[in-house]
C-alpha positions in Angstrom: 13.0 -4.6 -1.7 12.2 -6.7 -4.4 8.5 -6.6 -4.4 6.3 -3.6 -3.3 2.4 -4.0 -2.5 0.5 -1.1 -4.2 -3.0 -0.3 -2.2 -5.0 2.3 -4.2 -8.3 3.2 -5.2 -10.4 1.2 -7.8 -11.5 5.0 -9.4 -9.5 7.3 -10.6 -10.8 10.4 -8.1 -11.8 13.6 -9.2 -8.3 15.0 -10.1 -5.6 13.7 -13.3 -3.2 14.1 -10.5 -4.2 10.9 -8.7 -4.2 8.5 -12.1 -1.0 10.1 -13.0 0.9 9.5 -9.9 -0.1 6.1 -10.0 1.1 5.5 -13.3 4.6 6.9 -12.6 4.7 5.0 -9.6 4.4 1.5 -11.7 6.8 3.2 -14.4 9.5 4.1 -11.4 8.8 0.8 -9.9 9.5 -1.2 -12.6 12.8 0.9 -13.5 14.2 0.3 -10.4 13.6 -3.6 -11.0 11.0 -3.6 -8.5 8.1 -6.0 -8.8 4.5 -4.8 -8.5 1.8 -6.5 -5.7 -1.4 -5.0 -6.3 -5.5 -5.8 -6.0 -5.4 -7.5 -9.9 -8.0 -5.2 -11.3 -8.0 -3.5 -14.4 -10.0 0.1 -13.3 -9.0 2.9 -11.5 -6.0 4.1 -9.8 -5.8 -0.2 -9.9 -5.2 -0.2 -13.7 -2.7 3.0 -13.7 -0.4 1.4 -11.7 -0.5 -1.8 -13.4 -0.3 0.1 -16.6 2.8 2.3 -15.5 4.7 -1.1 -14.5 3.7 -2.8 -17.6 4.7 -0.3 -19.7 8.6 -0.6 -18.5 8.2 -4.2 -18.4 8.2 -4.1 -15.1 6.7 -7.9 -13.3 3.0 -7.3 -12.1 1.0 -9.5 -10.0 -2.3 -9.3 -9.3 -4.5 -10.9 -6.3 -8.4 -10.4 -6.7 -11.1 -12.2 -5.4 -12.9 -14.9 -7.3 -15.9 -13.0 -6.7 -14.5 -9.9 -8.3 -12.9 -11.5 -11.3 -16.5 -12.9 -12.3 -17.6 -9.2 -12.7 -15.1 -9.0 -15.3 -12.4 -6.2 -13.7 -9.0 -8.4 -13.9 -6.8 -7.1 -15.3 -5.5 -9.5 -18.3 -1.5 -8.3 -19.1 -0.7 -9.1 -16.2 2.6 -11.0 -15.2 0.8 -13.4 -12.7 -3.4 -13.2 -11.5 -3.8 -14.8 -8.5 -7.4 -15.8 -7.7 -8.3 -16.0 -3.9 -11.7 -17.0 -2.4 -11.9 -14.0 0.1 -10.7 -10.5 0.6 -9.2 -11.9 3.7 -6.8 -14.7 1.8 -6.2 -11.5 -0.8 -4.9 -9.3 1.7 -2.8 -12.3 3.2 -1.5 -13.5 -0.1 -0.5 -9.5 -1.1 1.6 -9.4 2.2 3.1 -12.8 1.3 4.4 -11.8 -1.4 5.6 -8.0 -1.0 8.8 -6.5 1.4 6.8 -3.3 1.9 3.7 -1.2 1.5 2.6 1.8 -0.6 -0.6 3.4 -0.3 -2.0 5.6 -2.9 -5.4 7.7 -2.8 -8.6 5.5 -2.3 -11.7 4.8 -0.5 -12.6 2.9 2.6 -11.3 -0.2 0.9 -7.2 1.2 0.5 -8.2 2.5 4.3 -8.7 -0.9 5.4 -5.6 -2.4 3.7 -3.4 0.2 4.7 -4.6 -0.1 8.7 -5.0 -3.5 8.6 -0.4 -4.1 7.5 -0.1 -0.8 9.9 -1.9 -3.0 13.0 0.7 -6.3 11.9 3.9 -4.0 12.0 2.8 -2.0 15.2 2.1 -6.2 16.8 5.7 -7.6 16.0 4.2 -9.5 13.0 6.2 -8.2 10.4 8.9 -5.2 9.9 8.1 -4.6 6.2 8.1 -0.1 5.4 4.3 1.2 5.2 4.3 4.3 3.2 1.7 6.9 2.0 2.0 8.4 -1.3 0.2 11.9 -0.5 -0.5 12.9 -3.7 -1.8 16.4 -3.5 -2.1 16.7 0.4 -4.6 13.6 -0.2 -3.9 12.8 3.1 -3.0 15.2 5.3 -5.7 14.9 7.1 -4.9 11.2 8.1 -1.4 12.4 9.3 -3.0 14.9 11.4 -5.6 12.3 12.5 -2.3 9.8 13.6 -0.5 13.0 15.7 -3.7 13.5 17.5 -4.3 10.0 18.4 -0.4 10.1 20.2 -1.6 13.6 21.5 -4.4 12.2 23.1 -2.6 9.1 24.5 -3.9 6.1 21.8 -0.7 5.5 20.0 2.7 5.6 21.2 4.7 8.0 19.1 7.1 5.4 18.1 4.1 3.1 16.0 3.0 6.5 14.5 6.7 7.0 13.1 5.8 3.1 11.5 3.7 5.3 8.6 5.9 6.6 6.3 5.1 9.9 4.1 6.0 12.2 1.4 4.4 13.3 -2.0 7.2 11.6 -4.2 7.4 8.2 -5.4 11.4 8.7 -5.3 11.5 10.2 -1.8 9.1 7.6 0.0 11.0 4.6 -2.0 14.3 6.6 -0.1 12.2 6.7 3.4 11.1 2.7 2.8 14.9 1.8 2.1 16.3 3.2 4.9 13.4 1.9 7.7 14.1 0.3 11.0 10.9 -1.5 12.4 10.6 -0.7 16.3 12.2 -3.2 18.1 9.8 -4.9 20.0 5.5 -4.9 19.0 3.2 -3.6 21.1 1.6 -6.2 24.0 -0.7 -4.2 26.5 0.3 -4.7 29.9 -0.6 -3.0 32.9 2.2 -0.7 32.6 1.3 0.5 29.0 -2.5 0.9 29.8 
């Protein structure tokens, strides 16, 4: 992989934990030549990331929203800031530009992104690693979430083994290396209703 898309949250959450794994996830990013993809802001989990990357020298691109960067949250160090028009071209661009997916702690927003390059993978239109960072059992709850929707018959078991999980940087970047993509998307048919 040579360029990971970081989706995190724009705080920094109630626990050190959460800004400190995002910085060592830039800092191990960036040692391992890998470029950073992330929302371009300077706050929050956001800035750590950046930060972490930075600080190795690591390449950092940012994509955030014209209507973002006029409240004055871009981040300015960075190796490239793209400016896009909507949250949709952001999203697109980020995916553009990246060979896989990390998702550290956030709000609805990091929800959305993550769900939204989970959804292309599980529809044939892409075979890029999605993988949660659970800092903290931050999301166990989501996990337990996706094993009840294949309990109860709304995902097939082989799209929830799509999201990738572990509480290390170094053991999900192992997991993302050595991911197959199902080999054919999901189409609803009559036989898979």
């Amino acid at each position: 992989m040579k360029r990971i898309v970081v989706f995190c949250g724009s705080s920094l959450g109630a626990e050190k934990i959460y800004e400190e794994q995002a910085y060592l996830t830039g800092v191990t990013l960036a040692r391992l030549n890998i470029g950073l993809v992330y929302g371009g802001a300077r706050v929050g989990l956001m800035g750590a990331v950046a930060d972490g990357a930075l600080a190795e020298g690591g390449e950092v691109i940012g994509v955030l929203p014209r209507f973002l960067s006029g409240k004055e949250i871009g981040h300015e160090g960075l190796t490239d800031l793209i400016v896009v028009d909507t949250m949709h071209e952001r999203k697109t661009k980020m995916h553009e530009l990246s060979d896989g997916v990390i998702t550290l702690p956030g709000g609805f927003g990091t929800m959305e992104e993550l769900f939204e390059m989970l959804t292309w993978g599980q529809l044939g239109l892409h075979q890029k690693p999605v993988g949660l960072l659970n800092v903290n059992g931050f999301y166990d709850e989501l996990l337990q979430l996706a094993q009840t929707m294949v309990d109860r018959g709304f995902l097939k078991e082989t799209n929830q083994q799509m999201l990738l999980s572990t509480n290390t940087i170094e053991g999900l970047l192992e997991k993302m290396n050595n991911y197959q993509a199902p080999a054919t998307g999901k189409w609803i048919t009559k036989e898979t209703t």
